[in-house]
N, C-alpha and C positions, 0 to 999 in steps of 0.2 A: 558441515561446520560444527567444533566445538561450541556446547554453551555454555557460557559463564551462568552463573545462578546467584543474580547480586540478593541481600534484603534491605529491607526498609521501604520505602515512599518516593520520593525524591519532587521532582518538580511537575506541577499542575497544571493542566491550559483549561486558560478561562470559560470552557464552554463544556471542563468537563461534568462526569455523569458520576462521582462519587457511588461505589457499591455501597456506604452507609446509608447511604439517603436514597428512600424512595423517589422512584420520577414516575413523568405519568409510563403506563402502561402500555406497549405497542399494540394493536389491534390486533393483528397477525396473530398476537400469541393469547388475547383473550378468545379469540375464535377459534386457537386448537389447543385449549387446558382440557388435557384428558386424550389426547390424540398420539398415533404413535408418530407422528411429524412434529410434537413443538420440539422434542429436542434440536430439529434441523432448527428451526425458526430462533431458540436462545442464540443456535449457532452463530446464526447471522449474525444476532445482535451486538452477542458479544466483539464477533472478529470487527465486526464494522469502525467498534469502539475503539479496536486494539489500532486499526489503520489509520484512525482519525489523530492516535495518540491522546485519545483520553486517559488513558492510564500511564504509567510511567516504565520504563525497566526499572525492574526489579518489585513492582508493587504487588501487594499479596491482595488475591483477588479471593472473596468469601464466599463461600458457597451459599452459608447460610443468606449472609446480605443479600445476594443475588436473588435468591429465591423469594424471600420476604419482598422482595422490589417489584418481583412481577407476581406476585403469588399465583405460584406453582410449587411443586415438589421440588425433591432435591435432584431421584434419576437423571430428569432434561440437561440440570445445570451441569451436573456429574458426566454425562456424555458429554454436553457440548466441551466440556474442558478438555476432555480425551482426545475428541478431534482436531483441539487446537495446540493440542500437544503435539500432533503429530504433524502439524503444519509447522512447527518451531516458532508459535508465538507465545503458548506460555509452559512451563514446566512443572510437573506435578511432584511434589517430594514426599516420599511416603512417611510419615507418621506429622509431618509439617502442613503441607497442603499446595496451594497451587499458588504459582505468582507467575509476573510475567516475565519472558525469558529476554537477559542481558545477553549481548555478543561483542568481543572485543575488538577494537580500534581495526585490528590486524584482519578479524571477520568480515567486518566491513567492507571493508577494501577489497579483501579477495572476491567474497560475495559478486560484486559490483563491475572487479573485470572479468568474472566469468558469464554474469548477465549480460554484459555491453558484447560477450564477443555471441552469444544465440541471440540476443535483440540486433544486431548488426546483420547476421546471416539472414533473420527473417525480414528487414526492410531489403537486403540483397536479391531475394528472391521474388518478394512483393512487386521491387519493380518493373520485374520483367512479368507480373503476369494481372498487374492491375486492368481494371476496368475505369470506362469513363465514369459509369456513375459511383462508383468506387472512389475518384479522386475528385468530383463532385463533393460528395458524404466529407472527406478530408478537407477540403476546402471551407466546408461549413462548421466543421469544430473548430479548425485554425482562428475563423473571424471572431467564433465565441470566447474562445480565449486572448487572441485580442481587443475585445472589449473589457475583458475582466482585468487588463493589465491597467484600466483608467480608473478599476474601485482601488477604495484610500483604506477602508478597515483589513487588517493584516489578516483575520480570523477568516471572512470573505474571499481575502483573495487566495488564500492556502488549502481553505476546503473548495473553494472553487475549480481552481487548477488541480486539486487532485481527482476530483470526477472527472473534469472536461482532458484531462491528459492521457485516463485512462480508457475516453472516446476515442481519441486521435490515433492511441496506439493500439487499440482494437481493430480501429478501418483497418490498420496496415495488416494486422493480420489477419483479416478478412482478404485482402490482397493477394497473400499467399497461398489461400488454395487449401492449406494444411490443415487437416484438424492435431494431428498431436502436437504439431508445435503450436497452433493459437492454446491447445488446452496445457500443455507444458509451461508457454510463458503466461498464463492465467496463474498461475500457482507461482509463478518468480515475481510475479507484479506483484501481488499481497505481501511477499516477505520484503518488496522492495518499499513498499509503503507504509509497513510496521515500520523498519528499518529508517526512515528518512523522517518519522513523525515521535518517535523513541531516544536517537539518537543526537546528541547534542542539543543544540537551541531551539524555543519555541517558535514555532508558526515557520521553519526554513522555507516553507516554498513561497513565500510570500515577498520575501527578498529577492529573490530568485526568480521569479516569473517572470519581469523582462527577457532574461538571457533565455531563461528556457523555451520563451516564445519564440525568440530570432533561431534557435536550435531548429527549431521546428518547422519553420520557416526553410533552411536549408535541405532537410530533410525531404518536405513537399516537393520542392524545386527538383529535387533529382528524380523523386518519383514521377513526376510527371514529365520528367525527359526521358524517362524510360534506362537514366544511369545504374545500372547495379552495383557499379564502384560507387559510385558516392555516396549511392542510398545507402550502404553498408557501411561506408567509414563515415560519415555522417553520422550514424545512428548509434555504431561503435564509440565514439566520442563524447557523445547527447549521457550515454548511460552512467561510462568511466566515471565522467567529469563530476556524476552526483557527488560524489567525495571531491570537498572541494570547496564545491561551487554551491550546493545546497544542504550537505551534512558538513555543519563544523564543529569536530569533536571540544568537549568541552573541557579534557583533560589530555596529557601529553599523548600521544600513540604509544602504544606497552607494544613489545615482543609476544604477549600470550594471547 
């Protein structure tokens, strides 16, 4: 995918983590200041931020702020940007600096049904070769996430389902047997979760989470009939539909 390189700031969610302003410290990274792992550790931190959608498309992220935040050097911060450049979350422009990376309307969408049709193949396969306690494991995130469907705070129910959704769709490919497709769609789930917490309105999955839960809902049903068509067009559908039904763009769709 093409990426757009928008500037400026744009819109904030209310729990986010401002690179100006200090927060407290994560542990993790005061127990390796000086190590050659804290860069992995900013990593985390960072990307976790970008998936939550604390930052915005197109917001210019500081190196220096960053580092002043966790006091550390600059190397860590410097790496960890590198490798999330390379993930397509944020982009680094030489004599400018780094911000986070826009994708247009058009990216989206394609994005979404190339992901829907390797997440479809993987629940296709998963269900001919799951285990009982395997659809046990399934069963027990499904009910987590519908209890989360009874919280009333939007912020709750958003970051909620986005953890508990990325349980549900691990068992499946736990299911599968695969390691390079589970580790393949490891890496399409991050840019699908930038993407959905980036794009358009704030808090989407929170509106959302009914449907997504009855999606899911369908999804189990075939798994545990052992259907490989359904498990796949089911799951095919669950992905597409995120354009839609949970990313709504906030300007007309462009050609570019």
């Amino acid at each position: 995918m093409q990426r757009r390189r928008a500037c400026g700031g744009g819109r904030r969610y209310p729990f986010a983590v401002s690179t100006s302003h200090p927060s407290t410290v994560p542990p993790a990274l005061l127990s390796l200041r000086g190590s050659s792992r804290l860069s992995s550790v900013v990593y985390d931190q960072i990307k976790e931020r970008l998936l939550e959608g604390r930052y915005s498309g197109g917001e210019r992220l500081s190196v220096e702020a960053l580092r002043k935040e966790w006091g550390i050097s600059k190397q860590p911060v410097m790496e960890a940007l590198r490798r999330l450049s390379g993930d397509g979350l944020v982009d680094i422009i030489p004599q400018v600096g780094c911000q986070v990376t826009t994708y247009s309307p058009r990216e989206v969408e394609d994005f979404f049904v190339m992901f829907g049709g390797f997440e479809g193949t993987i629940s296709g396969i998963a269900a001919l070769r799951r285990t009982d306690a395997q659809l046990a494991e399934l069963d027990r995130s499904s009910e987590k996430i519908g209890r989360l469907c009874e919280a009333i705070d939007p912020v709750e129910r958003s970051h909620g389902y986005r953890v508990l959704n990325r349980r549900f769709h691990t068992t499946i490919h736990a299911m599968a047997h695969s390691r390079v497709m589970a580790e393949t769609s490891a890496r399409m789930w991050d840019l699908s979760d930038f993407l959905i917490n980036t794009t358009g309105r704030q808090q989407p999955l929170s509106s959302a989470l009914e449907q997504r839960h009855d999606d899911h809902e369908r999804i189990r049903a075939a798994l545990h009939a052992g259907d490989h068509q359904a498990a796949r067009r089911e799951m095919e559908q669950h992905i597409v539909e995120i354009v839609g039904s949970v990313i709504h763009f906030e300007q007309q769709r462009s050609e570019s």
